[in-house]
C-alpha positions as CSV (number, residue, x, y, z in Angstrom):
1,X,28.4,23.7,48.4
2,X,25.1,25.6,46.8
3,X,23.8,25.4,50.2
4,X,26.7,27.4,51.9
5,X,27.2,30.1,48.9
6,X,23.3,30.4,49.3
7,X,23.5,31.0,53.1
8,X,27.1,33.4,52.8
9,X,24.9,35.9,49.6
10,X,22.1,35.7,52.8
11,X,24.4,36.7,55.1
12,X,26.0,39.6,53.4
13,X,22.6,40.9,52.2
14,X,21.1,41.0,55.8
15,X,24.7,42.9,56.9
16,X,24.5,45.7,53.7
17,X,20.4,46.4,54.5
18,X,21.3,46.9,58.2
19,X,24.7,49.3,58.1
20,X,23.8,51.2,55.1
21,X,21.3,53.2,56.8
22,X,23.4,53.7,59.6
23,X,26.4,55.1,57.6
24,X,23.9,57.4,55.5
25,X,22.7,58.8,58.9
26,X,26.2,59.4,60.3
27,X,27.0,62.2,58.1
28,X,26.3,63.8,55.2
29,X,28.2,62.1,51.7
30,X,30.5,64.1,49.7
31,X,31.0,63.3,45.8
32,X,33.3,60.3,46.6
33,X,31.0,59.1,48.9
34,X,28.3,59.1,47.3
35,X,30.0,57.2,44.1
36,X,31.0,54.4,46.8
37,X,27.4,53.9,48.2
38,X,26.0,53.8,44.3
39,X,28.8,51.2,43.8
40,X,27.1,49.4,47.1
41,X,24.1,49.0,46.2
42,X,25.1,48.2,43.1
43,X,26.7,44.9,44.4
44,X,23.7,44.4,46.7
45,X,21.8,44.3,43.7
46,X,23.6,41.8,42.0
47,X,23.6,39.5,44.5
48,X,20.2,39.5,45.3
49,X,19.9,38.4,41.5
50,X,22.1,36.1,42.3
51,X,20.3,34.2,45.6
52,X,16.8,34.4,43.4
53,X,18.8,32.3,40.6
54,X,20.0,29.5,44.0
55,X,16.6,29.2,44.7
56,X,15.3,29.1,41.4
57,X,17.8,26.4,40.7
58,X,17.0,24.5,44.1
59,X,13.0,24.7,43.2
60,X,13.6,22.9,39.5
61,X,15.6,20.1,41.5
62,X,13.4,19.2,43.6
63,X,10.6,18.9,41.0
64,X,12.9,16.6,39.4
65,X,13.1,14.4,42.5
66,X,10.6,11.4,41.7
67,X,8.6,10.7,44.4
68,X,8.3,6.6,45.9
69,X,4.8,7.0,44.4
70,X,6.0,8.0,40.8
71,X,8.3,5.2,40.9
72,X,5.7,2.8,41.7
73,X,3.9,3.9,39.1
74,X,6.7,3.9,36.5
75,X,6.8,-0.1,37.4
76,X,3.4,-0.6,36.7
77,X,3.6,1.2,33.7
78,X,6.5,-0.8,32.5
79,X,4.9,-4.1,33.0
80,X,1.6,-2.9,31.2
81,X,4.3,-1.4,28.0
82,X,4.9,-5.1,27.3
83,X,1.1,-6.9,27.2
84,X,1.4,-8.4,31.0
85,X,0.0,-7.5,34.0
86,X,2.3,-8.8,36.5
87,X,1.0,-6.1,39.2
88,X,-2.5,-6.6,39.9
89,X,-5.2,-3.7,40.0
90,X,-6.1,-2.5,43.3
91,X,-9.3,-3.7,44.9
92,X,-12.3,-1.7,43.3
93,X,-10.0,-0.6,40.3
94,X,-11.5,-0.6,36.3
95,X,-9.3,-1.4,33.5
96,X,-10.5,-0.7,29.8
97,X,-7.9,-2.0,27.1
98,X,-8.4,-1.2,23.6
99,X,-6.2,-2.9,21.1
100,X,-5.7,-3.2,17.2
101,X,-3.4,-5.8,15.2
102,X,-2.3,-6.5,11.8
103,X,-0.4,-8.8,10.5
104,X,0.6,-10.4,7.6
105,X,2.1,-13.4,6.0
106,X,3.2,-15.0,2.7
107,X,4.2,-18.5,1.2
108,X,4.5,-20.3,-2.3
109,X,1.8,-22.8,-3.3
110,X,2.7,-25.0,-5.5
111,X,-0.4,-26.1,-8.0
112,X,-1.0,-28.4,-10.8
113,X,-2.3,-26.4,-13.4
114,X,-3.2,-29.7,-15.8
115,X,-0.1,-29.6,-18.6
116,X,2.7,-28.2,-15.7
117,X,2.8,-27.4,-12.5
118,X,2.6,-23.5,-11.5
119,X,3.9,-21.4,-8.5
120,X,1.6,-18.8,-7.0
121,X,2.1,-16.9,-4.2
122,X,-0.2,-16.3,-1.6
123,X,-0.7,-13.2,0.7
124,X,-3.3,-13.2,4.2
125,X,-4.1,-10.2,5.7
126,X,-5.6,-9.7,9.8
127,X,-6.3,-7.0,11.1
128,X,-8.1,-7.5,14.5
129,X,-9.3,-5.2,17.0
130,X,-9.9,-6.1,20.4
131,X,-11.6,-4.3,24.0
132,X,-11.0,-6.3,27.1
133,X,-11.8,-5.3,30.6
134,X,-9.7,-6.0,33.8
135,X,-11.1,-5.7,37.6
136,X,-9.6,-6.0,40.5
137,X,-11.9,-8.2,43.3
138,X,-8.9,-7.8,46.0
139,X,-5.6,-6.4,45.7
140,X,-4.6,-9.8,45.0
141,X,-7.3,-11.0,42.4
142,X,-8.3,-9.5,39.3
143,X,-10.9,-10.8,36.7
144,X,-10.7,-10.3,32.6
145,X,-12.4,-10.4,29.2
146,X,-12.0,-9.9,26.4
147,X,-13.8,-9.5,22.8
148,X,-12.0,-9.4,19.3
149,X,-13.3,-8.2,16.2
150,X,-11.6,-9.4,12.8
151,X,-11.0,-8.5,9.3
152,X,-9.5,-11.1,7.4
153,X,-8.2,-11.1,3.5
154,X,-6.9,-13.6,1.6
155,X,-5.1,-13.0,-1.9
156,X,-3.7,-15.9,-3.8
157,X,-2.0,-14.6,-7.0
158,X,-4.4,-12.7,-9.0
159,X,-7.2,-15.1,-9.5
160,X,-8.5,-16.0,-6.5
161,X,-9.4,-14.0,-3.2
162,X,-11.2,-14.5,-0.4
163,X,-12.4,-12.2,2.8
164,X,-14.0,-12.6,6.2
165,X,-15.4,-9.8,8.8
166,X,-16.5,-11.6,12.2
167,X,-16.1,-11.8,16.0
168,X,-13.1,-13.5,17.3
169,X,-13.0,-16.1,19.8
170,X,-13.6,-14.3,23.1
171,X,-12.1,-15.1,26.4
172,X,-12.6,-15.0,30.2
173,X,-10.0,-15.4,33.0
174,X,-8.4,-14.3,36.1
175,X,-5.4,-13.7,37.9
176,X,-4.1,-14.1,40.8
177,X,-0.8,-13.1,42.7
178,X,-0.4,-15.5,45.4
179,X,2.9,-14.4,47.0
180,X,2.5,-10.1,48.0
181,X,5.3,-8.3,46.2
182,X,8.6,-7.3,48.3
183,X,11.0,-4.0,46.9
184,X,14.1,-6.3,45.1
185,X,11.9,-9.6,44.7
186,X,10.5,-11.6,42.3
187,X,6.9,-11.1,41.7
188,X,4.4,-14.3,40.2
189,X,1.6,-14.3,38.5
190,X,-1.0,-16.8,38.2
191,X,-3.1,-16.6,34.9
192,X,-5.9,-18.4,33.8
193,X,-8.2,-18.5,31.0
194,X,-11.0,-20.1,29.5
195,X,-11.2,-19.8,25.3
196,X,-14.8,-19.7,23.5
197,X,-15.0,-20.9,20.0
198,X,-17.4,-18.0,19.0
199,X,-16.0,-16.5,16.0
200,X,-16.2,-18.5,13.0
201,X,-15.0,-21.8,13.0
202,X,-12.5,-23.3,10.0
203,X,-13.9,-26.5,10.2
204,X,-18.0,-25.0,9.7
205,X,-17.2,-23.2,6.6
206,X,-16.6,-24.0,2.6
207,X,-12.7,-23.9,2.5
208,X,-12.3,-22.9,-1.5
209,X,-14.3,-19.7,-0.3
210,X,-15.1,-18.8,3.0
211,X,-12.0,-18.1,5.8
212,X,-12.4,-18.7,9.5
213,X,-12.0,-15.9,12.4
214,X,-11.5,-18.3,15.0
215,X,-10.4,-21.8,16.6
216,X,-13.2,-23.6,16.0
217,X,-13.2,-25.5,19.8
218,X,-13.2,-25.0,23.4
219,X,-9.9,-24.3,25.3
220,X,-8.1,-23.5,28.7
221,X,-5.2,-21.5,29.3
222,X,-2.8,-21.8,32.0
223,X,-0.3,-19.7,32.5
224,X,2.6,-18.6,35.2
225,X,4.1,-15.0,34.8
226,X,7.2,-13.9,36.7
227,X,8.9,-10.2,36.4
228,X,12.0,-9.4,38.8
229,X,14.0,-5.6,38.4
230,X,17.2,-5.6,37.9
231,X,18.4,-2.4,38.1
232,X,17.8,-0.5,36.0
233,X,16.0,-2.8,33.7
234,X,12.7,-5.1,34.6
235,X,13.3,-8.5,33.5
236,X,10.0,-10.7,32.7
237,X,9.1,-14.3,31.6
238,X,6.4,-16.8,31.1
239,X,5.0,-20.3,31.0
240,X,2.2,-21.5,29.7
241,X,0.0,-24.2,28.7
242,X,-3.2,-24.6,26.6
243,X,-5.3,-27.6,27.1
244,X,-8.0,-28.2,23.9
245,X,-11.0,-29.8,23.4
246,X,-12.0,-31.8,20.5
247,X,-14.9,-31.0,17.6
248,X,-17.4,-33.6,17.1
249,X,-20.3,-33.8,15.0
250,X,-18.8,-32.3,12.0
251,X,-19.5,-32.6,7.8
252,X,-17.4,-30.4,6.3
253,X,-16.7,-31.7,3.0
254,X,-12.8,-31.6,2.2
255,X,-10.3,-33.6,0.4
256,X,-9.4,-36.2,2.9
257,X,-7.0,-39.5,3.0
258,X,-8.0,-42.6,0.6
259,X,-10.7,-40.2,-1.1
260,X,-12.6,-39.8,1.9
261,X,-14.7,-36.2,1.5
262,X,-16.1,-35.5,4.6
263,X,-14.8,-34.6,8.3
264,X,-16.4,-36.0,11.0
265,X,-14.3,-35.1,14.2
266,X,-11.1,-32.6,15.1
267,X,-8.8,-33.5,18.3
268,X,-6.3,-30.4,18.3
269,X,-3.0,-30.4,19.9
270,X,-2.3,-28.9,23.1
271,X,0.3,-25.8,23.1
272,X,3.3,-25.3,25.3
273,X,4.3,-22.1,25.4
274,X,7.1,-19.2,27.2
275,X,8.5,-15.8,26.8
276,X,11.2,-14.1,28.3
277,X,12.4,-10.0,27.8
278,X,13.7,-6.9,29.6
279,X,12.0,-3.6,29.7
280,X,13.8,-0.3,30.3
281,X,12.5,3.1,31.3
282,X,13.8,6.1,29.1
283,X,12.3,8.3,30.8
284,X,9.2,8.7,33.2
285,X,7.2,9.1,29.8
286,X,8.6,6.6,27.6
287,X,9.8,2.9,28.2
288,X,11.7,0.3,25.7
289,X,10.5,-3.3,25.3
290,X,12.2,-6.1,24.0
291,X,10.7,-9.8,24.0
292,X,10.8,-12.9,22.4
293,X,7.6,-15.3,22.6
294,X,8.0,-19.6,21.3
295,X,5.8,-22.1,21.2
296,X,4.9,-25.9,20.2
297,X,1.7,-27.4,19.1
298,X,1.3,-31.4,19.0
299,X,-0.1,-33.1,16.3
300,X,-3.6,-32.8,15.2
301,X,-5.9,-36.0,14.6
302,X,-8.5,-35.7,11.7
303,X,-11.3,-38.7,11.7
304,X,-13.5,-39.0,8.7
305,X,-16.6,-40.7,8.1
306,X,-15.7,-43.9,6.5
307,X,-13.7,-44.8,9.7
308,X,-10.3,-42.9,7.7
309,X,-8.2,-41.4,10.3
310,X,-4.8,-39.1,9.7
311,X,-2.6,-37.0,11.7
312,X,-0.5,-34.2,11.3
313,X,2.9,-33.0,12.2
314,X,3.3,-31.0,15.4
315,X,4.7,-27.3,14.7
316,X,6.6,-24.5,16.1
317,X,6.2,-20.7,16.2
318,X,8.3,-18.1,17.6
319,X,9.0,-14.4,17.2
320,X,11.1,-11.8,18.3
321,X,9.6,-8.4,19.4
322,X,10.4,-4.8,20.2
323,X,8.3,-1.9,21.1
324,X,7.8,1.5,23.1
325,X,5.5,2.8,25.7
326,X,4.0,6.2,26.2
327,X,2.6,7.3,29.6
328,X,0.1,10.0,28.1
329,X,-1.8,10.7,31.6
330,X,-1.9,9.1,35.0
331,X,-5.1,7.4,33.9
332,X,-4.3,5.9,30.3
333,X,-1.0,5.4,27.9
334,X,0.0,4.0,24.8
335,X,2.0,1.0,23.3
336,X,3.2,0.2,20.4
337,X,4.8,-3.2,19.3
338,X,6.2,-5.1,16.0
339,X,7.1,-8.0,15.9
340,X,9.3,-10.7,13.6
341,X,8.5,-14.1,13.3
342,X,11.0,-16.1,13.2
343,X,9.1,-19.8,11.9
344,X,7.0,-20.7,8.8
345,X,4.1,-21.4,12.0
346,X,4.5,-17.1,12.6
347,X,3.2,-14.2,10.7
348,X,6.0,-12.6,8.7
349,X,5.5,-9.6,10.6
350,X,3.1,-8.3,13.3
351,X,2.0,-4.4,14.0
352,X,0.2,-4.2,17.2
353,X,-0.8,-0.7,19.5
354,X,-3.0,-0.7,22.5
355,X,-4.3,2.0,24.8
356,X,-5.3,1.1,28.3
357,X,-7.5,3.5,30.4
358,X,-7.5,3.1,34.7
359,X,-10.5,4.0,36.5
360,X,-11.0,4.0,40.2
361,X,-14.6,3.3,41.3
């Protein structure tokens, strides 16, 4: 309907500029006449003001008309919003992620203060910060690391506190998309990664003073990713497993079963693990996030010299996020994510913002 009033104002333009020199040249205008060509051009006028306001209109639609690029790019983006890759990087393509965390938890200890027992409550602070580095080897292969730093504070009551500034435990991996992505379909990630113990380890230090920033052994992560959209929402989820190694050769000196006092060897439990959430874009600019991340850990086996041996219990963390995501450039954005645990195994509460940068080489 713009279209056709846009060609008519054309139409009647053209006609006016072509007979109104004709009629001027015909004869020479009385009063009257004169009052109805003013009143002519008068109209002309206005609806040449009106035709420039068409086009102006038609010009700020069509930059509002995403392009198929933009919208690839807005699924990309979306994926990244929420901590996964489930896209790969193009072949030759540089990925620098920096990311921060804090988080915090809380519990009751219950100790024996001679004549009665006392409550205290006990607060640990984390704050980590973290560059890892993504690049792409095909379009269908991209290789990662990863290298934590941590801050770690640990406040029982008033009387007693304890702090830690170390490297985290860093990690190398890969991933790998082994069926090429189709507009409408499924797309599934392959992730895997391999865990170093070489932040400090919580069975290498004095446990009444000292805290760990990391695992203490060797493990391997596998994990499958898969992300579908659903108009017009991106659905995501994960499985994953993580083998461990055990820690031998130890003598750390703690308070063990039938007064044993010193630790000779760790097995840890291996963790199954899944997620699942939706992501929506607001706008090209800004996405919405919501997830919701559980796990189990099996029991750990403690052996102590003396030939003592105890287990533990196996335990259970989950947590329920939300967050937002801020395309800033073409090259680089920002997310930001808090999340809720919902077990005594979780953080109370988790803060978490990461900025990754694209570079093409």
């Amino acid at each position: 309907m713009m279209r056709r009033a846009g060609i008519l104002l054309i139409w009647i333009v053209a006609m006016g500029v072509f007979f109104l020199p004709a009629f001027t040249w015909a004869e020479e205008p009385t009063g009257k006449d004169q009052a109805s060509l003013e009143s002519i051009v008068t109209e002309l006028e206005q609806l040449r003001s009106e035709l420039a306001a068409i086009k102006q209109a038609a010009q700020i639609r069509d930059q509002l008309e995403s392009t198929s690029e933009e919208k690839t790019e807005e699924s990309e983006r979306i994926l990244t919003a929420v901590g996964q890759e489930y896209v790969l990087r193009r072949e030759g393509s540089l990925g620098v992620t920096y990311g921060a965390s804090y988080s915090y938890n809380s519990s009751d200890v219950l100790e024996n203060a001679k004549t009665q027992l006392t409550v205290d409550h006990t607060s640990n602070h984390s704050l980590s910060n973290s560059v890892s580095v993504q690049y792409g080897l095909r379009n269908y292969l991209t290789v990662n690391g990863s290298i934590p730093f941590l801050y770690k504070w640990d406040q029982q009551s008033t009387s007693s506190e304890r702090n830690a500034t170390d490297i985290g435990d860093i990690s190398f991996g890969c991933q790998w998309q082994p069926v090429p992505t189709s507009t409408g379909k499924a797309s599934y990630i392959v992730n895997t990664s391999l865990i170093i113990p070489s932040g400090t380890s919580p069975y290498k230090i004095d446990v009444d003073d000292a805290l760990s920033t990391g695992s203490g052994f060797y493990s391997a992560l596998a994990e499958l990713s898969i992300s579908k959209p659903i108009d017009p929402i991106m659905a995501f989820g994960s499985l994953s497993y993580r083998y461990t190694h055990e820690i031998t050769g130890l003598n750390q000196v703690r308070n063990g079963p039938n007064d044993a006092s010193a630790l000779k060897e760790v097995s840890p439990g291996d963790t199954i693990g899944g997620s699942m959430g939706i992501a929506y874009a607001l706008s090209y600019q800004v996405t919405l996030h919501l997830s919701c991340q559980y796990s189990h850990t099996t029991s750990y086996e403690f052996d102590w010299h003396g030939g003592e041996s105890n287990k533990t219990g196996s335990s259970t963390a989950a947590s329920m996020n939300i967050g937002t995501g801020w395309k800033l450039s073409p090259e680089s954005s920002m997310n930001i994510t808090l999340g809720v645990g919902l077990t005594d195994a979780t953080s109370d509460f988790t803060l978490s913002f990461s900025m990754p940068f694209n570079f093409t080489m």
